[in-house]
C-alpha positions in Angstrom: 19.7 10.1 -39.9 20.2 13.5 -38.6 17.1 14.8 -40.0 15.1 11.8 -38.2 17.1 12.8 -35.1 15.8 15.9 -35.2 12.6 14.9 -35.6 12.6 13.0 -32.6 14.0 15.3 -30.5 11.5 18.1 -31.4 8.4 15.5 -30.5 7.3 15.0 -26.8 6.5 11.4 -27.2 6.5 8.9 -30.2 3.8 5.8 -29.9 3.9 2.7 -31.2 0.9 1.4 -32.8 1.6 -1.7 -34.2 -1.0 -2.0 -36.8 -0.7 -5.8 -37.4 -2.0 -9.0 -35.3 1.1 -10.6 -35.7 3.3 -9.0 -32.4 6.4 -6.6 -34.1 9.0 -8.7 -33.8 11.9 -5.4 -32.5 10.7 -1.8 -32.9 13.3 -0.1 -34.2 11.7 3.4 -34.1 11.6 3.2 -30.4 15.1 2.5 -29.7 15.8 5.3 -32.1 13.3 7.6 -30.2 14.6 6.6 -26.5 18.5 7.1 -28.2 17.4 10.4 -29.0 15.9 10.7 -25.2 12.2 10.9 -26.8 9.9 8.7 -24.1 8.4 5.9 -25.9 4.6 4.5 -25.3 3.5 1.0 -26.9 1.7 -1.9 -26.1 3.2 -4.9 -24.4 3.9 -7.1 -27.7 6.8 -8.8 -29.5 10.4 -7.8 -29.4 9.2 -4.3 -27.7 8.9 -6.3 -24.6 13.1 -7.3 -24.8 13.8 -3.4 -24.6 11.0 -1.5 -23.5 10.1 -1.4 -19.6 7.7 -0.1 -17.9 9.0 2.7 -15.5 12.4 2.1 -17.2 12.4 3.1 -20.3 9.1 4.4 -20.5 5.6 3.1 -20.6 3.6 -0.1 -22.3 0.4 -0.8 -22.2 -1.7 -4.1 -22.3 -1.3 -5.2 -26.6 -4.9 -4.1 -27.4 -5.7 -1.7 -24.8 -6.2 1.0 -26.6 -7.7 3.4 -23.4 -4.5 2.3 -21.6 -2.5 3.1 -24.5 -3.9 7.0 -24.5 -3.6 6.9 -20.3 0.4 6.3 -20.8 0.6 9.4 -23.4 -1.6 11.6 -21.1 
């Protein structure tokens, strides 16, 4: 874990793109990004929605919206 730490420290911002168009049902990557104090941007889907806010913990971005998506990272 502490090389995965590390890596999340180092980066500026980790997205979620959830590949598949069944919603993710948690995300574990972003909690382990934000616990690492790494902002998180993914789209409004799944599980993300129980722990990822907007303004709160970072940004989300209408599931599908792909422009919106790269508008939160800029």
């Amino acid at each position: 874990m502490d090389a995965l730490a590390h890596l999340f420290r180092s980066a500026q911002v980790v997205v979620m793109v959830m590949p598949s168009l069944m919603p993710e049902s948690f995300g574990l990557t972003g909690l382990e990004a934000l616990a690492c104090g790494t902002p998180v941007v993914a789209f409004r889907s799944g599980g993300i929605t129980e722990w990822l806010n907007e303004g709160v913990t970072r940004f989300v971005a209408r599931w599908g919206d792909v422009s919106a998506l790269a508008a939160r990272v800029r």
